[in-house]
mmCIF entry with sequence, helices, sheets and N, C-alpha, C, O atoms, coordinates in Angstrom:
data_MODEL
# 
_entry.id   MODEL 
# 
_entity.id                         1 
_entity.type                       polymer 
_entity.pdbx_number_of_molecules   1 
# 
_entity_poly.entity_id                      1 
_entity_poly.type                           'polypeptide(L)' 
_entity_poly.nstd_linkage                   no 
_entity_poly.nstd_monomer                   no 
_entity_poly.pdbx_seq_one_letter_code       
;(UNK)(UNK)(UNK)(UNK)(UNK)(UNK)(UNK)(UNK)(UNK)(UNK)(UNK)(UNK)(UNK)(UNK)(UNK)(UNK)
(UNK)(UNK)(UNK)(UNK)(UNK)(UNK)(UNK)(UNK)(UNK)(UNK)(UNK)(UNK)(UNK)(UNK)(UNK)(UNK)
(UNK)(UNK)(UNK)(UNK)(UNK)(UNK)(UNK)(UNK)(UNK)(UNK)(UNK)
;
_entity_poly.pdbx_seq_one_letter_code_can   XXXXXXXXXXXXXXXXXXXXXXXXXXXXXXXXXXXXXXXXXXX 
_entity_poly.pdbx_strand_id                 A 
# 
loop_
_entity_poly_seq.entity_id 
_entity_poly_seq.num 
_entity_poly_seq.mon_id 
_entity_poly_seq.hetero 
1 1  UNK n 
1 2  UNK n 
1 3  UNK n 
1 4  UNK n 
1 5  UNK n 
1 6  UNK n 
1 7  UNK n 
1 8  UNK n 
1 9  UNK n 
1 10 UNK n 
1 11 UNK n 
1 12 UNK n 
1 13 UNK n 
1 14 UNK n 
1 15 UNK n 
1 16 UNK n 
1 17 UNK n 
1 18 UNK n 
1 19 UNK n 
1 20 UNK n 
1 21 UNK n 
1 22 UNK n 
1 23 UNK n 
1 24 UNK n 
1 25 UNK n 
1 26 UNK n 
1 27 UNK n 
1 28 UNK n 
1 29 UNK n 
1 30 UNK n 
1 31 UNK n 
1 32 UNK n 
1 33 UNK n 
1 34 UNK n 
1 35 UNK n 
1 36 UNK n 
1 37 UNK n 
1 38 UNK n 
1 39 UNK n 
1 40 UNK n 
1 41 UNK n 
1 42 UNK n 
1 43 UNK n 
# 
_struct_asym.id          A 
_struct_asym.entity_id   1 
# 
loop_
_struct_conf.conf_type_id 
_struct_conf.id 
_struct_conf.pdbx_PDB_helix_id 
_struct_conf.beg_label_comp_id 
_struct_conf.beg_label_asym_id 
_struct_conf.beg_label_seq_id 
_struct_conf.pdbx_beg_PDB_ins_code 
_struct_conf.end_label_comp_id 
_struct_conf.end_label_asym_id 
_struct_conf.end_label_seq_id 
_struct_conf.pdbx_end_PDB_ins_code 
_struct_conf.beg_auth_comp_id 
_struct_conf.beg_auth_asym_id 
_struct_conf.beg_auth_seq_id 
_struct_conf.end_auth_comp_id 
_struct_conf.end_auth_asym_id 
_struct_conf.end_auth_seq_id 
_struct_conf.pdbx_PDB_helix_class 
_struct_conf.details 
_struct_conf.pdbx_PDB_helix_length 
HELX_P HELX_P1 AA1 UNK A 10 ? UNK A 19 ? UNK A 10 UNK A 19 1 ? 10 
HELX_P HELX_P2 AA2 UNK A 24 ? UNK A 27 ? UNK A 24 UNK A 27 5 ? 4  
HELX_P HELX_P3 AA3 UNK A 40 ? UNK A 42 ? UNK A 40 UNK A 42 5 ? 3  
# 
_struct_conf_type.id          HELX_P 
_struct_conf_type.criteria    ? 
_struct_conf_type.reference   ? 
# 
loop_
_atom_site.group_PDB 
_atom_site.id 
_atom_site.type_symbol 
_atom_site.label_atom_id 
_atom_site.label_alt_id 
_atom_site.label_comp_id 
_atom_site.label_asym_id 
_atom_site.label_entity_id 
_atom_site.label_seq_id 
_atom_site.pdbx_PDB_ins_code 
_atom_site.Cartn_x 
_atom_site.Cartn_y 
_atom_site.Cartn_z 
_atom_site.occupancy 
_atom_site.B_iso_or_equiv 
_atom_site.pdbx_formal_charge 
_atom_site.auth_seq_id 
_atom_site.auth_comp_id 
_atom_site.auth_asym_id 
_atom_site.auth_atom_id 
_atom_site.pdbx_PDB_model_num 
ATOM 1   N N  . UNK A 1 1  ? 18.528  0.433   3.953  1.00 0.00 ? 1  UNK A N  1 
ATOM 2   C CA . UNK A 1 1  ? 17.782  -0.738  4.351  1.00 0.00 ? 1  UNK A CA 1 
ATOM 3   C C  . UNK A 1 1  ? 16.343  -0.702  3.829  1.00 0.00 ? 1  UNK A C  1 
ATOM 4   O O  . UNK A 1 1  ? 15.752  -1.772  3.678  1.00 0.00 ? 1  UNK A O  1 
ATOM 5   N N  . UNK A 1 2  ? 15.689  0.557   3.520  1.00 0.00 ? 2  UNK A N  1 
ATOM 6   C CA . UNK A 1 2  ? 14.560  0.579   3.091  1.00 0.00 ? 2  UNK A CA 1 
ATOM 7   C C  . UNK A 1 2  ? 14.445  0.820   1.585  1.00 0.00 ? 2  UNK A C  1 
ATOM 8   O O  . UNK A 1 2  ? 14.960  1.715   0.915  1.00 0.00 ? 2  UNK A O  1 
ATOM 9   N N  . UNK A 1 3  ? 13.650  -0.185  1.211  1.00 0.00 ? 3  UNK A N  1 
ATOM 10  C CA . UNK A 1 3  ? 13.685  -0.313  -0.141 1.00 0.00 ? 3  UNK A CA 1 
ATOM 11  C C  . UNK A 1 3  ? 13.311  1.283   -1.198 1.00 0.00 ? 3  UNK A C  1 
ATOM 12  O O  . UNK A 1 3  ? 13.968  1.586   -2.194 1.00 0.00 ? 3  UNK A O  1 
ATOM 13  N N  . UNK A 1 4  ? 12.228  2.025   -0.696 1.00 0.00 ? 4  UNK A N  1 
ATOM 14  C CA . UNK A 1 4  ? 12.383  3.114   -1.040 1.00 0.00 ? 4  UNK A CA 1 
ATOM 15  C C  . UNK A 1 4  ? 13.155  4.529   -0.416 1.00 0.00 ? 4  UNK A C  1 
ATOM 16  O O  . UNK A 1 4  ? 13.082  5.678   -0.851 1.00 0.00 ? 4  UNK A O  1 
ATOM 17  N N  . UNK A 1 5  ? 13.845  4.054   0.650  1.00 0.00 ? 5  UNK A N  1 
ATOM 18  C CA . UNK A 1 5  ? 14.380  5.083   0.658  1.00 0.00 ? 5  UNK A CA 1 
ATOM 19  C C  . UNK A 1 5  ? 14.078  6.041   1.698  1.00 0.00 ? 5  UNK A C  1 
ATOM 20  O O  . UNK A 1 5  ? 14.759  7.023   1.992  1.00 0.00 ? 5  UNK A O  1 
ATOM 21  N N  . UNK A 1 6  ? 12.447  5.477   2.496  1.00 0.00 ? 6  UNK A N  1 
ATOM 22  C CA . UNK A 1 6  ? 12.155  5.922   3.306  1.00 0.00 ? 6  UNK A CA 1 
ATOM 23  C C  . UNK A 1 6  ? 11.999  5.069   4.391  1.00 0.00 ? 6  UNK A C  1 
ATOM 24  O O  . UNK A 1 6  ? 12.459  3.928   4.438  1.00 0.00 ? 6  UNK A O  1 
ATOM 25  N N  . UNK A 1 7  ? 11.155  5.778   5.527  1.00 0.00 ? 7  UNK A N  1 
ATOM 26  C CA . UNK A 1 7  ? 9.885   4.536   6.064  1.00 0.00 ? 7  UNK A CA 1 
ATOM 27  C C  . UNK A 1 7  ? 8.684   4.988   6.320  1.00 0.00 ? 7  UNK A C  1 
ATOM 28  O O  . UNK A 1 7  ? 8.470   5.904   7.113  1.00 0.00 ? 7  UNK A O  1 
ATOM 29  N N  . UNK A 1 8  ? 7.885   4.438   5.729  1.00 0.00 ? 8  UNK A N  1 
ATOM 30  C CA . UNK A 1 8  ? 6.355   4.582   5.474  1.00 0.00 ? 8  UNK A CA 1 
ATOM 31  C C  . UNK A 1 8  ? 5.840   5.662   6.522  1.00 0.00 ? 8  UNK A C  1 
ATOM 32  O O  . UNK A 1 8  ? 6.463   6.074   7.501  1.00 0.00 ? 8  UNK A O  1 
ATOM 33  N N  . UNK A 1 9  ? 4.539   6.037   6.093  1.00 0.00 ? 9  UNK A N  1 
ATOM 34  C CA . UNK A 1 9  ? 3.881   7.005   7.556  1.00 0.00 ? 9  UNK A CA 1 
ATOM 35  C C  . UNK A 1 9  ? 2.652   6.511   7.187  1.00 0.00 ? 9  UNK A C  1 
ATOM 36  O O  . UNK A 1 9  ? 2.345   5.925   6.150  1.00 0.00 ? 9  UNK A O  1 
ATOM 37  N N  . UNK A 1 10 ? 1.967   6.811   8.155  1.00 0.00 ? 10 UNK A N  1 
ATOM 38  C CA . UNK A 1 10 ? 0.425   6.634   8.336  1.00 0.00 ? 10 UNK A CA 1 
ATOM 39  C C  . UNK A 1 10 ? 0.031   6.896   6.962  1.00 0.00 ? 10 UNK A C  1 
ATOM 40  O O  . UNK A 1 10 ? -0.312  5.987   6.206  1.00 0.00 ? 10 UNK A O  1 
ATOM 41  N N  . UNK A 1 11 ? 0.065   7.896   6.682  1.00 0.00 ? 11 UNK A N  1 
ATOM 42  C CA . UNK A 1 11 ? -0.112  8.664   5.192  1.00 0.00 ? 11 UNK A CA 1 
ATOM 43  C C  . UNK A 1 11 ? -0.231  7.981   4.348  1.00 0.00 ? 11 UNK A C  1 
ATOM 44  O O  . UNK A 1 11 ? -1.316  8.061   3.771  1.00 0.00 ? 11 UNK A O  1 
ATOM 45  N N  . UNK A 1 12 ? 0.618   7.126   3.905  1.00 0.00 ? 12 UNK A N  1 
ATOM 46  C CA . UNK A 1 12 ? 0.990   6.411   3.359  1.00 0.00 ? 12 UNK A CA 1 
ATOM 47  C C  . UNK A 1 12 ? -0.335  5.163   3.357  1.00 0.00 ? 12 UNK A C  1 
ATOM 48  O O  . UNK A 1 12 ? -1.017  4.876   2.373  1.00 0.00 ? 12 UNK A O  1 
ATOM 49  N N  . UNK A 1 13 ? -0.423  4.700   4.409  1.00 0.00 ? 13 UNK A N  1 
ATOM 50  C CA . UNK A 1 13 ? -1.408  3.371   4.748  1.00 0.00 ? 13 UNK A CA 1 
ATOM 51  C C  . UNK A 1 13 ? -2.987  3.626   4.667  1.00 0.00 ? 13 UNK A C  1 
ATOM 52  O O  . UNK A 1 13 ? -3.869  2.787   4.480  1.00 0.00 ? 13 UNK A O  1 
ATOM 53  N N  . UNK A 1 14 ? -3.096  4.871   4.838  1.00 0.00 ? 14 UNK A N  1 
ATOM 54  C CA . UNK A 1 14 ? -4.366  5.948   4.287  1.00 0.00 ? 14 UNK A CA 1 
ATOM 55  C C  . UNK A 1 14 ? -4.878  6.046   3.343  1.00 0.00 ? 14 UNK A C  1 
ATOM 56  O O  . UNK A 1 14 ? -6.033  5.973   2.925  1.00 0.00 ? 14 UNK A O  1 
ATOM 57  N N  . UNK A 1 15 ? -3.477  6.312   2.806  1.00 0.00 ? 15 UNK A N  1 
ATOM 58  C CA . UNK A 1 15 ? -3.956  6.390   0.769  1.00 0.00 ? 15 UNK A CA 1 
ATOM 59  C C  . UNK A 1 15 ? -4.483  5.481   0.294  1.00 0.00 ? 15 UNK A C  1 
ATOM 60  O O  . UNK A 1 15 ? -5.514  5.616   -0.365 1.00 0.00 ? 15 UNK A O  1 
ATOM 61  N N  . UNK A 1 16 ? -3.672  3.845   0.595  1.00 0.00 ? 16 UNK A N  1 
ATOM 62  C CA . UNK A 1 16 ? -4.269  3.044   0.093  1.00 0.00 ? 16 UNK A CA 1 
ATOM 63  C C  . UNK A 1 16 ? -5.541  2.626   0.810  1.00 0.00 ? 16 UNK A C  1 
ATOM 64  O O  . UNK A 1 16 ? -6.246  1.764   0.286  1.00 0.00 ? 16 UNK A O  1 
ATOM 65  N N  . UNK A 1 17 ? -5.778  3.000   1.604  1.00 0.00 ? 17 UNK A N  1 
ATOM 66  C CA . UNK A 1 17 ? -7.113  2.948   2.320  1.00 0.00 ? 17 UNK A CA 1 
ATOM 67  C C  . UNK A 1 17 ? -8.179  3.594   2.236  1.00 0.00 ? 17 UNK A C  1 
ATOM 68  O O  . UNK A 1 17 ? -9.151  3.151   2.848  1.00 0.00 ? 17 UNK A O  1 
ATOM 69  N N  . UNK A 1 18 ? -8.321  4.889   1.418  1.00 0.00 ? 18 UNK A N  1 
ATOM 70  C CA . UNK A 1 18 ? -8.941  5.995   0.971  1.00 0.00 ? 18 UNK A CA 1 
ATOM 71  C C  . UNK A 1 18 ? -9.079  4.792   -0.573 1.00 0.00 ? 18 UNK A C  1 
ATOM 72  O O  . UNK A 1 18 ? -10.153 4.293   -0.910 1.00 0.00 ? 18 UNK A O  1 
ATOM 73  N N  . UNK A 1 19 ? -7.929  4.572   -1.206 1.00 0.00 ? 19 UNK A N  1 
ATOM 74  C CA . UNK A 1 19 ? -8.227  4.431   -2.571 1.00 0.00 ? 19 UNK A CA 1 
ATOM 75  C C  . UNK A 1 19 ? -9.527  2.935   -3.004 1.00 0.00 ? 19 UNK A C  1 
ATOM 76  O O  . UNK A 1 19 ? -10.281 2.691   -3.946 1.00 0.00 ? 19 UNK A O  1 
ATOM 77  N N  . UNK A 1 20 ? -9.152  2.231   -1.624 1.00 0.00 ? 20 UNK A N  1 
ATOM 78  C CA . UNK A 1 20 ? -9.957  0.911   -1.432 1.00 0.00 ? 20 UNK A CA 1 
ATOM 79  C C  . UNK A 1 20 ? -11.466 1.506   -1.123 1.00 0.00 ? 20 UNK A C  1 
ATOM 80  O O  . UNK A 1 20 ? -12.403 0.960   -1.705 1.00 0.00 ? 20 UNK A O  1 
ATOM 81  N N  . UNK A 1 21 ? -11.723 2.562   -0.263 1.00 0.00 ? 21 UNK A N  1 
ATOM 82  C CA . UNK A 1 21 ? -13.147 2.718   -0.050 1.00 0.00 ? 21 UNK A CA 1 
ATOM 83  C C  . UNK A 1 21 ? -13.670 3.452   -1.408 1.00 0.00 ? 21 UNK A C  1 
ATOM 84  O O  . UNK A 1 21 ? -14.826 3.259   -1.785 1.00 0.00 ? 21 UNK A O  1 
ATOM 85  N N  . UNK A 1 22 ? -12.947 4.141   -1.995 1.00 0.00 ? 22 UNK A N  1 
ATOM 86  C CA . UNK A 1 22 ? -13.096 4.701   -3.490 1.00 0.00 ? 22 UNK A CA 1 
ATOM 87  C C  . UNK A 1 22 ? -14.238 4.132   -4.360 1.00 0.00 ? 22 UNK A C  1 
ATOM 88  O O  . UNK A 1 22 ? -14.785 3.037   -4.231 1.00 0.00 ? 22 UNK A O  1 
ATOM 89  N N  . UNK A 1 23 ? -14.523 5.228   -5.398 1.00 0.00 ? 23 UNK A N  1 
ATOM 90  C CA . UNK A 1 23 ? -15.281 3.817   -6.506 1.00 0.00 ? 23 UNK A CA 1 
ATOM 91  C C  . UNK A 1 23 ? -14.506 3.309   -7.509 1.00 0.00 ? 23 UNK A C  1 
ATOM 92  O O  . UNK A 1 23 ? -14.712 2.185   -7.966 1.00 0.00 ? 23 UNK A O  1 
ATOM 93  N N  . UNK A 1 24 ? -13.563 4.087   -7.927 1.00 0.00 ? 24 UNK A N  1 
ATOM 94  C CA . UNK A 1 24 ? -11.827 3.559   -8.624 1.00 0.00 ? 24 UNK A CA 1 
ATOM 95  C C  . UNK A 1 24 ? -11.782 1.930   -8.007 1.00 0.00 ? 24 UNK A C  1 
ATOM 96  O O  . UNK A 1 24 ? -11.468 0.977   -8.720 1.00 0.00 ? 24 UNK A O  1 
ATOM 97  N N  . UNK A 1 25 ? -12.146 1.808   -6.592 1.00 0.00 ? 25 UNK A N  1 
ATOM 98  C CA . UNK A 1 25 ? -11.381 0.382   -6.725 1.00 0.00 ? 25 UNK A CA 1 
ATOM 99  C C  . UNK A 1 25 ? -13.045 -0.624  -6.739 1.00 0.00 ? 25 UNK A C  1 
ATOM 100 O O  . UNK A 1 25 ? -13.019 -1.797  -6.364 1.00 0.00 ? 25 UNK A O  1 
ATOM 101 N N  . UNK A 1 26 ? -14.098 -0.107  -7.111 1.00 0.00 ? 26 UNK A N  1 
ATOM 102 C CA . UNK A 1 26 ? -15.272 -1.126  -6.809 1.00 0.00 ? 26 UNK A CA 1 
ATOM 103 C C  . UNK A 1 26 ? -15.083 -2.557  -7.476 1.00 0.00 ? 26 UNK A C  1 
ATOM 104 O O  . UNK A 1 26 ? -15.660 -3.614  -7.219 1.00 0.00 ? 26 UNK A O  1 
ATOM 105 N N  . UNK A 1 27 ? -14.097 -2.266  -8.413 1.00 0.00 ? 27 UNK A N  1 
ATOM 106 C CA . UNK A 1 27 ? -14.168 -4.022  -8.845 1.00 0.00 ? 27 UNK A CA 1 
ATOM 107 C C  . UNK A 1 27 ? -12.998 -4.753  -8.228 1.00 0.00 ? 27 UNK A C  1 
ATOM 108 O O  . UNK A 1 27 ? -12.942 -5.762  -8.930 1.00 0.00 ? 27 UNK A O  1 
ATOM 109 N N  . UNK A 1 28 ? -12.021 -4.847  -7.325 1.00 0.00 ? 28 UNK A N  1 
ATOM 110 C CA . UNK A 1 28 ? -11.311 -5.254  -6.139 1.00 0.00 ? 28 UNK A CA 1 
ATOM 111 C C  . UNK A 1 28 ? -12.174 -5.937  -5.387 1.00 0.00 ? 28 UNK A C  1 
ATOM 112 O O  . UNK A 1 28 ? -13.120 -5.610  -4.671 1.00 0.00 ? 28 UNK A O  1 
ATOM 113 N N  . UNK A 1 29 ? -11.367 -7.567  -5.862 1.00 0.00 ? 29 UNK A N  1 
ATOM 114 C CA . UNK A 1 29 ? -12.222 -8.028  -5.187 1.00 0.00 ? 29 UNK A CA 1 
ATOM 115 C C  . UNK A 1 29 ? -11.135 -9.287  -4.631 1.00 0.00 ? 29 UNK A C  1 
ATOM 116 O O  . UNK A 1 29 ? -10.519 -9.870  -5.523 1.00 0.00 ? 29 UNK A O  1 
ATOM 117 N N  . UNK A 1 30 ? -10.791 -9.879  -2.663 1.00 0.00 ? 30 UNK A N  1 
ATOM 118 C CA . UNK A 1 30 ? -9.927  -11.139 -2.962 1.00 0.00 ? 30 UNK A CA 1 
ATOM 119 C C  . UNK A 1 30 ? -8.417  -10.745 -2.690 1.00 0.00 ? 30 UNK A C  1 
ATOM 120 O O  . UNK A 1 30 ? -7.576  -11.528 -2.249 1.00 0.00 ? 30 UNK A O  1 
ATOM 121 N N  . UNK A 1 31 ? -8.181  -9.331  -3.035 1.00 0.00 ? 31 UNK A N  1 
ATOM 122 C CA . UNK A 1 31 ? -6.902  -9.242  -3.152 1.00 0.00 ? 31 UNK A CA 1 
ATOM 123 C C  . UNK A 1 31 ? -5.913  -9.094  -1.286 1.00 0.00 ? 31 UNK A C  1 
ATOM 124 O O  . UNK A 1 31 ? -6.420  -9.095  -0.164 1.00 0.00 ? 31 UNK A O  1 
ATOM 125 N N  . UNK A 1 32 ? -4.518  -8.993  -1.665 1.00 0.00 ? 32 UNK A N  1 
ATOM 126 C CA . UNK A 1 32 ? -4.006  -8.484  -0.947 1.00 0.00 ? 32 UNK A CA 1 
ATOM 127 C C  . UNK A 1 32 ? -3.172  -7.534  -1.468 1.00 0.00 ? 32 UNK A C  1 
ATOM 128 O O  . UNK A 1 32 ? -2.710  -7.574  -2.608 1.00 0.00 ? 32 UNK A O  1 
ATOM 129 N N  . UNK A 1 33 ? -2.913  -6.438  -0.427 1.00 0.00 ? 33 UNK A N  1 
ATOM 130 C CA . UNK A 1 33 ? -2.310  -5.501  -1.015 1.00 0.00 ? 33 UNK A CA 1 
ATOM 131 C C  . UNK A 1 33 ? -1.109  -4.915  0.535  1.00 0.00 ? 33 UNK A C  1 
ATOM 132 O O  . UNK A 1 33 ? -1.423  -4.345  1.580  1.00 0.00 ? 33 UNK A O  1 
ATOM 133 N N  . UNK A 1 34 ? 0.033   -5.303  0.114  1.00 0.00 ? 34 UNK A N  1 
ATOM 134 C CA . UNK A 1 34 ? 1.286   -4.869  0.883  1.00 0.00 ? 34 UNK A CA 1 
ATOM 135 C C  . UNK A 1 34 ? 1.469   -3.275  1.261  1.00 0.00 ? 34 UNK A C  1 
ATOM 136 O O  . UNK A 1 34 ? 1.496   -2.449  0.350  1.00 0.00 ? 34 UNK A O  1 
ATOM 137 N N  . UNK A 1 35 ? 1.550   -3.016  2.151  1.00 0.00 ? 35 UNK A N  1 
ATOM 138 C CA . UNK A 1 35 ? 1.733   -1.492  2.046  1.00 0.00 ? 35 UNK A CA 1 
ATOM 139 C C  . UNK A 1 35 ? 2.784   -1.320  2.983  1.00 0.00 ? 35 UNK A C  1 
ATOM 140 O O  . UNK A 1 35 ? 2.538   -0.950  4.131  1.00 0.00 ? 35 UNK A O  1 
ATOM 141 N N  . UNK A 1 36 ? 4.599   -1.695  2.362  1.00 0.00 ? 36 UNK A N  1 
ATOM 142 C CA . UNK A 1 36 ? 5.207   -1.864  3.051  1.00 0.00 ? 36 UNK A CA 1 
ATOM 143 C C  . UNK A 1 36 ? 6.983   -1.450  2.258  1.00 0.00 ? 36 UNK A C  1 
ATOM 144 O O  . UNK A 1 36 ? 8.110   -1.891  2.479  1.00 0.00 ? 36 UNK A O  1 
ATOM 145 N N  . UNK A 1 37 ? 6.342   -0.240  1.146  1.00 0.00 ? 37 UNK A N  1 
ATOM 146 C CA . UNK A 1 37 ? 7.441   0.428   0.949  1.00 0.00 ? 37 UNK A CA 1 
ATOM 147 C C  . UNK A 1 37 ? 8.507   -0.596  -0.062 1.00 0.00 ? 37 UNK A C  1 
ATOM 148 O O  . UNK A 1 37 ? 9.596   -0.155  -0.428 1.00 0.00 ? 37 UNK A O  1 
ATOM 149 N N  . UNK A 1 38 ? 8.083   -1.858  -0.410 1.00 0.00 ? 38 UNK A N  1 
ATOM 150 C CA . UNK A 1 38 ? 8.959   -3.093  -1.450 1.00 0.00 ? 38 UNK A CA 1 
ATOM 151 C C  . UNK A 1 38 ? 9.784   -3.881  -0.611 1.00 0.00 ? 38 UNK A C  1 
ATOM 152 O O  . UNK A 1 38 ? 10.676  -4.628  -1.013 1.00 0.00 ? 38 UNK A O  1 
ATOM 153 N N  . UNK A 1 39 ? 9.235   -3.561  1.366  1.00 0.00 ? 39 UNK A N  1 
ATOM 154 C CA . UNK A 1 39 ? 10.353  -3.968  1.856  1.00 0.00 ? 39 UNK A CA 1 
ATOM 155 C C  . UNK A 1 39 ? 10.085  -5.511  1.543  1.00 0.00 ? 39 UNK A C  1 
ATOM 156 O O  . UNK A 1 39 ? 10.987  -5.874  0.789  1.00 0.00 ? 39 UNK A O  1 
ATOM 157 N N  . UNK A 1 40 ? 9.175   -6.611  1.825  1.00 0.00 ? 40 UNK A N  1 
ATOM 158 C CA . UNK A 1 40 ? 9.192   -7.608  1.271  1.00 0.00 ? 40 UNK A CA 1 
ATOM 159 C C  . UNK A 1 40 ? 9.677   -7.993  0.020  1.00 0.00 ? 40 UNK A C  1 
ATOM 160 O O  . UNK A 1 40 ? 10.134  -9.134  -0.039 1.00 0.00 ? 40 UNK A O  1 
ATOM 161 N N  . UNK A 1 41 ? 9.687   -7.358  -0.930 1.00 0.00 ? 41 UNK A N  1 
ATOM 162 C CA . UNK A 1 41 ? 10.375  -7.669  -2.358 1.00 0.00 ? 41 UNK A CA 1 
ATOM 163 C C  . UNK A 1 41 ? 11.696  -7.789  -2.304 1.00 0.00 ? 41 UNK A C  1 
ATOM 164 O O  . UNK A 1 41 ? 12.352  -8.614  -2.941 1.00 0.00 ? 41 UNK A O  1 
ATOM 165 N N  . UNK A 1 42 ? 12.248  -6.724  -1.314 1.00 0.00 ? 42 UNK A N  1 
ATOM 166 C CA . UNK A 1 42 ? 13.928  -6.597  -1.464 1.00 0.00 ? 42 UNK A CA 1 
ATOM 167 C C  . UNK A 1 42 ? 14.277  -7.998  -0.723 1.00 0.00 ? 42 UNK A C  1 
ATOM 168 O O  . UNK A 1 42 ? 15.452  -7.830  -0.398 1.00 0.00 ? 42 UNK A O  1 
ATOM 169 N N  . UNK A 1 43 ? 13.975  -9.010  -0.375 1.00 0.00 ? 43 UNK A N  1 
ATOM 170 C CA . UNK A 1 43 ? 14.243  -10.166 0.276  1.00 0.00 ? 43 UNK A CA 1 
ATOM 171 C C  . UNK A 1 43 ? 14.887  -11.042 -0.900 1.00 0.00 ? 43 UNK A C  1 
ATOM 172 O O  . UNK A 1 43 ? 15.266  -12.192 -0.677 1.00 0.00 ? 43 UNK A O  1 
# 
């Protein structure tokens, strides 16, 4: 049922949350960003 195979952990929702306060992401700007394993895609 889960598109990768798993289901997400905190860990997971971190990373991309670590990678957003980053300076890697300073030009992000507007976006949204799913952090939900492709389960929306597999629809």
């Amino acid at each position: 049922m889960h598109a990768l195979g798993r289901i997400g952990t905190p860990g997971d929702v971190a990373a991309v949350i670590a990678f957003l306060l980053g300076a890697e992401a300073s030009f992000v700007t507007g976006a949204t960003w799913l952090v939900d394993g492709g389960m929306l895609a597999s629809f």
